[in-house]
C-alpha positions in Angstrom: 0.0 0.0 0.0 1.6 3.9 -0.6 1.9 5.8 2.1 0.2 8.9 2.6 1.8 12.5 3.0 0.1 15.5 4.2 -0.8 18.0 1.4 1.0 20.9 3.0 3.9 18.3 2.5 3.2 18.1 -0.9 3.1 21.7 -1.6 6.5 22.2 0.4 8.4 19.8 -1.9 7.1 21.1 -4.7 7.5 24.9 -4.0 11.6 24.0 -2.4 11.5 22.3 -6.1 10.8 25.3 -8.4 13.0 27.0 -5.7 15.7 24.9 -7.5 18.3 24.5 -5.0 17.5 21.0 -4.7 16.3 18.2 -7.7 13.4 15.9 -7.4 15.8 12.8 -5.7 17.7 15.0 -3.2 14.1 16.3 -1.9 12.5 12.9 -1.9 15.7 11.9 0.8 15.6 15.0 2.6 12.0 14.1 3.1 11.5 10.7 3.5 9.6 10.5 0.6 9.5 6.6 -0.8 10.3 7.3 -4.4 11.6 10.2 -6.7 8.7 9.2 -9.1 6.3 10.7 -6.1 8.0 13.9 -6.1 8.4 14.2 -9.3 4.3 13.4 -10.4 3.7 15.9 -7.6 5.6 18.7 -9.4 3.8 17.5 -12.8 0.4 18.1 -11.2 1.4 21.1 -9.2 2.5 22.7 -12.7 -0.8 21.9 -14.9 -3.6 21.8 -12.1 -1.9 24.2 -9.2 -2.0 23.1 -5.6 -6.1 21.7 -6.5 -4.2 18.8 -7.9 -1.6 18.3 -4.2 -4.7 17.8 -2.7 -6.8 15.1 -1.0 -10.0 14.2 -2.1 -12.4 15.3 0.3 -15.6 12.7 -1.9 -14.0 9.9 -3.7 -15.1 10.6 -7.5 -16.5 7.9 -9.7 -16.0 8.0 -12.9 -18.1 6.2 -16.0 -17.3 3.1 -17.4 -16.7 4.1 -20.5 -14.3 7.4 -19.1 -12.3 4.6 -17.9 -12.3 2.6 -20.7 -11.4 5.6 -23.0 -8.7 6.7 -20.7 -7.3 3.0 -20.9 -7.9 3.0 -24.8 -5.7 6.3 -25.2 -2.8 4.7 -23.2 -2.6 1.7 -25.5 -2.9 3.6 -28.3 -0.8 6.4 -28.0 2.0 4.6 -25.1 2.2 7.6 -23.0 2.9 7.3 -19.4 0.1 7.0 -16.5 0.9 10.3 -16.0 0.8 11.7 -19.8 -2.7 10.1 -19.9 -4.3 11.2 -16.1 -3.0 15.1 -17.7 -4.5 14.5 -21.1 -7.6 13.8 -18.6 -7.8 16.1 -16.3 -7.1 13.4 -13.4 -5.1 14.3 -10.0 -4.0 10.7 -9.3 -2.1 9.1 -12.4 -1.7 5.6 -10.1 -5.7 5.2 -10.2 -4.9 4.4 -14.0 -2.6 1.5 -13.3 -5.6 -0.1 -11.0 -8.3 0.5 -13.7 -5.7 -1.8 -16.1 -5.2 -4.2 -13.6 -9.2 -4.4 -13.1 -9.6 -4.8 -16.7 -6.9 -7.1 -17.3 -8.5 -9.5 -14.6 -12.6 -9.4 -15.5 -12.7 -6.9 -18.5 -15.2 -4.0 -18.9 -17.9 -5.5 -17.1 -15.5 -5.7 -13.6 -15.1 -1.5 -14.2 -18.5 -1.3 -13.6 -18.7 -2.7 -9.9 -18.0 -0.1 -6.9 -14.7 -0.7 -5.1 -15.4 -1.9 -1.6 -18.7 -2.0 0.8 -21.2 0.7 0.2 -21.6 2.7 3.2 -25.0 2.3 5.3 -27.2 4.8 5.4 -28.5 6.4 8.7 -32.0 4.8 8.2 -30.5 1.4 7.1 -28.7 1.7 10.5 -31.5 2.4 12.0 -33.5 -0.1 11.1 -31.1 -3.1 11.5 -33.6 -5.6 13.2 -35.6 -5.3 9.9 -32.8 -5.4 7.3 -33.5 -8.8 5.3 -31.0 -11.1 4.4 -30.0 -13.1 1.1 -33.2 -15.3 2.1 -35.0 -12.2 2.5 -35.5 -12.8 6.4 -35.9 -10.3 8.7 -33.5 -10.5 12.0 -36.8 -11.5 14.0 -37.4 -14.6 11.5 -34.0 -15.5 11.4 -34.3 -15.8 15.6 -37.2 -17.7 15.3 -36.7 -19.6 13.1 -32.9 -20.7 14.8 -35.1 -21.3 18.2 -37.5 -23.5 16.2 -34.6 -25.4 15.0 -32.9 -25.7 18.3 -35.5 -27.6 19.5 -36.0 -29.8 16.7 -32.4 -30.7 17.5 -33.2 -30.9 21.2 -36.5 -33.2 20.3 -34.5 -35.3 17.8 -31.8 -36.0 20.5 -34.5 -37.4 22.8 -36.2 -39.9 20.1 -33.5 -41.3 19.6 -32.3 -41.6 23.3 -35.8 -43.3 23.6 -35.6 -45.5 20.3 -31.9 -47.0 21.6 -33.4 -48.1 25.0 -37.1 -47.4 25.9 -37.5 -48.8 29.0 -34.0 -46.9 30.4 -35.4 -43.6 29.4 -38.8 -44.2 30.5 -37.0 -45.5 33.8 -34.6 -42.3 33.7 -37.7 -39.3 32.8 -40.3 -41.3 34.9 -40.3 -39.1 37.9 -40.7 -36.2 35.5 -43.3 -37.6 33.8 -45.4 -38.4 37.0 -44.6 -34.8 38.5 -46.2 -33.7 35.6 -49.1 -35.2 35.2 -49.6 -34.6 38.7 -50.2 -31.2 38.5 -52.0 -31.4 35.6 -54.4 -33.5 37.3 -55.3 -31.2 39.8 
């Protein structure tokens, strides 16, 4: 996973950059930076979108299907760089590219379709967890029920066949219950 830098970081790279006391791999060492190729898409984007493309995201953007796949087409055809390509579109993080390839590469157009990770929950969704279905389309409620109802199936089951190995040693055993029972039904 990359690691993550501040975006006043950013912009203080870049600006001791265009300074030009120091290149790209000198700053990347004096600043812990994992790889010259960081600093140096940072000055790239600096220069054609100002410090708007240093910055974080504050909303993840989604982008078409078919923006991706035309992004991915223009690469292939013309060979430039992630970073040639994400300026040719107006995108402020060349690396998303590379995992757009790798998701088409692995299940084609159809897999650039489906959101990246879980969808968040909504407030009302959170509120109303007991009623959320499941894949069954169960509500929390039924799926109880229906585990209790089940538990004593199990719990019956368990019994018939205690009686069906040896009758007379579980009437023997559960007699007393039996008659204490039906005593007070008696009554």
């Amino acid at each position: 996973m990359s690691k993550k830098y501040s975006d006043s970081l950013k912009l203080k790279v870049v600006k001791e950059y265009q300074e030009g006391y120091l290149g790209i791999r000198p700053l990347a060492k004096k600043y812990g930076i994992t790889s010259k190729s960081v600093v140096g898409r940072w000055v790239r984007l600096y220069e054609e979108f100002g410090e708007k493309g240093l910055m974080k995201k504050s909303h993840k953007e989604t982008y078409t299907v078919q923006f991706k796949l035309d992004v991915l087409s223009f690469m292939e055809r013309t060979g430039s760089s992630e970073m040639e390509t994400a300026l040719q579109f107006g995108l402020t993080n060349p690396p998303i590219i590379s995992s757009w390839k790798k998701i088409f590469l692995d299940g084609g157009a159809e897999a650039l379709s489906k959101p990246k990770g879980r969808p968040p929950m909504s407030d009302k969704a959170k509120n109303n967890r007991k009623k959320h279905t499941d894949v069954t389309g169960m509500t929390h409620e039924q799926l109880e029920r229906e585990n209790e109802l089940l538990r004593l199936e199990v719990e019956y089951l368990k019994k018939l066949r205690a009686f069906q190995m040896d009758p007379e040693g579980y009437l023997e055993k559960h007699k007393q219950r039996y008659h204490s029972n039906s005593k007070k039904n008696s009554n």
